[in-house]
Steps between C-alpha positions, in 0.01 A plus 500: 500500500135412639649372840728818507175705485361330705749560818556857387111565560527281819787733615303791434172352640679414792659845556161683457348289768791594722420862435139445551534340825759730653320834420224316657718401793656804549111655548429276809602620882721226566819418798781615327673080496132396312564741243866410432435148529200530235757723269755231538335227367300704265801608327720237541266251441193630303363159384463383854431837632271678303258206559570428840428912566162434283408253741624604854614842472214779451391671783241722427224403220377839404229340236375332774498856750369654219179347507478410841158574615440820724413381845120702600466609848263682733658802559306581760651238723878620381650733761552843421863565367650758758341250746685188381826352619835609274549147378104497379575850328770344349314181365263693347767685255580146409135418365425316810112603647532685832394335826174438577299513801204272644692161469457236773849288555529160690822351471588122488763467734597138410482231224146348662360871561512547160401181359188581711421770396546401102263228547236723625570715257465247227161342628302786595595608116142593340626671154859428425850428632820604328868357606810597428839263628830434421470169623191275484633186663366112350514410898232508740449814605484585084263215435257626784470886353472340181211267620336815629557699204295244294222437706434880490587515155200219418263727734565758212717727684796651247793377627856545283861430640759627368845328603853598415673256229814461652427497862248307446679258275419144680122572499355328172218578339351157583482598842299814392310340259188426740459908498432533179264215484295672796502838320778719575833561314869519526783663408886469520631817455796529321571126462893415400444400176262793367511759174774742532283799433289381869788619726822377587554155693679707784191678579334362765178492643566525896185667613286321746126595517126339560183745395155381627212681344699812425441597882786311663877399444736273666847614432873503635775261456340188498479183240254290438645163653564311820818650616354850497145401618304217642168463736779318735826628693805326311838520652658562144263815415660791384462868677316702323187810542198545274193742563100521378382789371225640497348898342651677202811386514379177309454690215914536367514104617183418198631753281850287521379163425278627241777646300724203569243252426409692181884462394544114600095355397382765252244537668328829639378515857203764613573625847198578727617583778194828606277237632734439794416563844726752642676438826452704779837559519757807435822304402737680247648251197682562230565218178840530394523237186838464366677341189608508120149710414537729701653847369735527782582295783312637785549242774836554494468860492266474807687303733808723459278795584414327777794376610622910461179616700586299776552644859490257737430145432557343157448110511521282229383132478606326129610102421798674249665806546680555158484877483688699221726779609288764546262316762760325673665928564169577612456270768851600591430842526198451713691311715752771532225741615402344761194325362432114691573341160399148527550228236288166601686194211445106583803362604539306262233513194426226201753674273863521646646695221254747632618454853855551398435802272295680794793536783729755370159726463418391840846574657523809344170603682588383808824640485312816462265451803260304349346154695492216262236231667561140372128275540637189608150334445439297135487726203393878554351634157310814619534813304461768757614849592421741813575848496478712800115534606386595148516224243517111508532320155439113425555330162600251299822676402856433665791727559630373177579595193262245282213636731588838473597557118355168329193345636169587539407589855256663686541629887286685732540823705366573813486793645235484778663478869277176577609319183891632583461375809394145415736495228758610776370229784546215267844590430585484873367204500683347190810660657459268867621225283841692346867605645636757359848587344651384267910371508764688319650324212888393438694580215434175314139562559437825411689415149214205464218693570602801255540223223163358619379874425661533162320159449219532615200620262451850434261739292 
């Protein structure tokens, strides 16, 4: 009798999960073959399912949103509304703060530009330095930052790094260990083995940002680790663009970290950021953070404006190009009107599932008019897009849907014609090393790559 009970109320435990889960499910914006493949094994089977969506399948964390803290800004320095560019007046309905003027930009054109310019960064730091990375490599390039970060740690400058548990997965806390014993502090955030109430494991941490004194960021698409950066050319050294800034654009970047830290260390940050020196310059930035805390997802929402507002040019520079339907049409139909629709991949990139999933996207753009540009260089992992003369964005997100609907990002618009055009100048220069095209598939291999997209993972 007991063990009869006892399966009954399993059954029926089971079967309210299962309802749980799929009103949940059916809440979340989602590609039509996610949701049927979460319903499927939700229903069919709910005690590997309802756990498995527990741990991997939320999208949004509305607690989390909830309490979110509101990012403060100088108004003053946000242009006017009827003055700002559509896709800005869109990102505002989203939450996002307008764009603001009186930023100074210098990009980092390559891996040693930017390592650079971290290191100044990091040495002339007087109050406090704040990093967020996916990656934090245990290799040279790693152990150097680190070796900086603690000597300015032990001058009693604030330093905290937060690094991302599953991309940074080979880095041990031994290797960090000298930071805390100079002062500063750590955090993985999200590690894989965590409480379930702290987020889901699928959630990722992809953003990529240093803060100096609250008065200057280095951002983009680059990790912390010798095959992104380096004081020294290396022939293996990925492609990839990162920028300084500089003004009140800096201020979205602290508020960021602060709430991110505060979720991973428990531990609240004070920004400071009035004592900064303003530039003297008139550059127009807008923060566009992205991911399961925000409300809606406005970096998607943006680059389809974008991609609609286009005119003329419309160039597009990502390592994965995984887009769901409705971005994939819209680069088709800008290539239908005429627009130089440009779509710079590597030719081959460290995931090959990726590679193969990509070409019936890229085909069907071409086919269209579009130019697909292949880097035939090592890795290209840039996250950039050029529209016209009026916006230029770089990020840490790619054309994907894990950067798009699951991680945390951040990216950067520009809308200044200087900044556009350097933005622009380096992606000539990127392209010098391409061809373009891409081949038309056979029967045999178009049937592979749609089961490599069925396959493939999905939101």
């Amino acid at each position: 009798m007991m063990i009869w009970l006892e399966t009954h109320f399993a059954v029926l435990l089971g079967m309210v999960l299962a309802l749980v889960a799929i009103s949940h499910l059916l809440t979340q914006r989602r590609s039509p073959s996610s949701l049927i493949a979460w319903l499927l094994i939700i229903i069919l089977l709910p005690y590997v399912g309802v756990p498995f969506y527990l741990l991997f399948g939320g999208r949004k964390m509305v607690r989390i949103a909830a309490s979110k803290r509101k990012i403060k800004l100088n108004e003053r320095k946000m242009v006017p509304l009827r003055q700002a560019n559509a896709v800005d007046r869109g990102l505002r309905t989203c939450g996002i703060p307008g764009a603001m003027t009186g930023n100074r930009l210098d990009l980092c054109r390559s891996g040693e530009d930017a390592y650079h310019g971290l290191v100044r960064m990091i040495d002339n730091a007087a109050e406090s330095i704040y990093i967020t990375t996916f990656i934090f490599a245990e290799d040279e390039v790693g152990a150097d930052i680190l070796q900086r970060l603690c000597r300015k740690a032990a001058q009693g400058v604030k330093v905290r790094l937060l690094i991302d548990g599953v991309g940074s997965l080979k880095t041990s806390t031994a290797f960090l260990e000298p930071l805390l014993e100079a002062g500063g502090r750590y955090s993985f955030f999200m590690p894989v083995i965590h409480h379930p109430l702290r987020g889901r494991t699928n959630l990722r941490n992809h953003r990529k940002m240093v803060i100096v004194d609250d008065c200057r960021v280095w951002a983009g698409g680059q990790n912390i680790a010798c095959v992104y950066i380096g004081p020294h050319k290396q022939e293996n050294r990925w492609q990839d663009l990162s920028f300084i800034l500089q003004g009140p654009a800096v201020v979205p970047f602290i508020e960021i970290f602060i709430s991110d830290w505060f979720f991973a260390a428990d531990e609240f940050l004070k920004p400071r950021p009035g004592r900064c020196r303003e530039p003297e310059s008139a550059g127009i930035v807008q923060v566009v953070p992205s991911g399961p805390d925000m409300h809606r997802d406005a970096l998607y929402e943006a680059i389809i404006s974008a991609i609609f507002a286009a005119e003329k040019r419309l160039w597009i520079v990502t390592p994965y190009f995984v887009p769901d339907h409705a971005l994939s049409q819209s680069l088709v139909i800008a290539a239908h009107r005429g627009v130089d629709v440009r779509i710079m991949v590597p030719e081959k990139s460290n995931h090959p599932l990726a590679d193969i999933v990509r070409n019936s996207y890229l085909r069907e753009i071409q086919a269209a008019g579009g130019v697909i540009v292949l880097y035939t260089g090592s890795m290209l992992h840039a996250k950039v897009m050029l529209t016209d003369e009026t916006l230029a964005m770089v990020g840490s997100a790619n054309l994907d849907s894990r950067s798009l609907f699951l991680n945390y990002e951040v990216a950067t618009f520009f809308y200044s014609k200087d900044d556009i055009l350097e933005v622009k100048n380096w992606i000539k220069g990127v392209a010098a090393d391409s061809v373009t095209g891409i081949e038309e598939a056979g029967r045999l291999r178009s049937l592979f790559e749609g089961v490599a997209q069925v396959i493939a993972p999905q939101v």
